[in-house]
N, C-alpha and C positions, 0 to 999 in steps of 0.2 A: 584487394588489399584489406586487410584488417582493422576494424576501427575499435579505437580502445573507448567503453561505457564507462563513462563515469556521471551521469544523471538516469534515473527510469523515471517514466510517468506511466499509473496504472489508469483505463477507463473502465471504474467499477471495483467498488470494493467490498465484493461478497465474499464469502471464505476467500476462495481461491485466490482472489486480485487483492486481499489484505494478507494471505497468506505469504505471497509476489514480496509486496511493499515490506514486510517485517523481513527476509531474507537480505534484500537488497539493502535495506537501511543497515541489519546487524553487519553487513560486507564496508560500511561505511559511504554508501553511495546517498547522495540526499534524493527523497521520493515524492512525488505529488501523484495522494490520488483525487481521482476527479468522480465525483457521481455525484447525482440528485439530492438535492437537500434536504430533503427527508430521510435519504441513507446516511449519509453524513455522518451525525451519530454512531451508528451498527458499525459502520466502518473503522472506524476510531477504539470505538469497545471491544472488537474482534480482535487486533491490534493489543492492545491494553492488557488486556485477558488475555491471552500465547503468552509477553512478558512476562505478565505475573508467574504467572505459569514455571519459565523459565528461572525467573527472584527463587521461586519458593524450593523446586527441585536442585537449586546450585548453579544453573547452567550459565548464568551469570549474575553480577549483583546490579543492585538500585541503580548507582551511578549507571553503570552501561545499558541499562533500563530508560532512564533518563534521554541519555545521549540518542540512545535506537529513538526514541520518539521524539525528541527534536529534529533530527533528520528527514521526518516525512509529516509533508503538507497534505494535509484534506482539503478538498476546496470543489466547490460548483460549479466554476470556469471552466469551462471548456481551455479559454487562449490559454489557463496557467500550463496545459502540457506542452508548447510549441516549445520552450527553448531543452527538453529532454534529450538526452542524446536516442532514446529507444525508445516508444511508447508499445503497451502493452494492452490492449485492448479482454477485459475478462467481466464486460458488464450481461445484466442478466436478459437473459429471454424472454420474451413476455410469451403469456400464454400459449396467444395466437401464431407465433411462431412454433412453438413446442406441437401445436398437431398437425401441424402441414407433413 
């Protein structure tokens, strides 16, 4: 049976998994993404930058700009992704993974 999404949490928010989080937020869904505190940052700016983005070519204005990034939490916590209805897992590979 079918279950209707109405929360995402992304783990990692490198392009891809901020790229995730800005769709699902402009869809009106609220989003937590979760990665290391030193990405934190990147993740948020990646985010930021597509909107802008979006302000300057038309695609929408400031207010819905606004609103898109009120809907999605950054955060280092792992527990903040439990109460998600989907979690999305797009965090990065480390090296050592990449030459196996």
């Amino acid at each position: 049976m079918p279950r209707e999404i109405n929360s995402v949490a992304i783990v990692g928010g490198g392009f891809m998994g901020a790229g995730i989080a800005e769709v699902s937020a402009v869809a009106g869904m609220p989003v937590v993404v979760r990665d290391l505190p030193q990405f934190l940052d990147a993740a948020r700016g990646r985010v930021e930058k597509s909107l802008a983005g979006a302000v300057k070519r038309g695609k929408i204005d400031q207010a819905k700009r606004d609103e898109v990034l009120g809907l999605i939490t950054f955060t280092p916590d792992l527990k903040d992704v439990a109460s998600a209805d989907i979690v999305i897992r797009r965090s990065r590979r480390s090296s050592i993974s990449r030459c196996r």
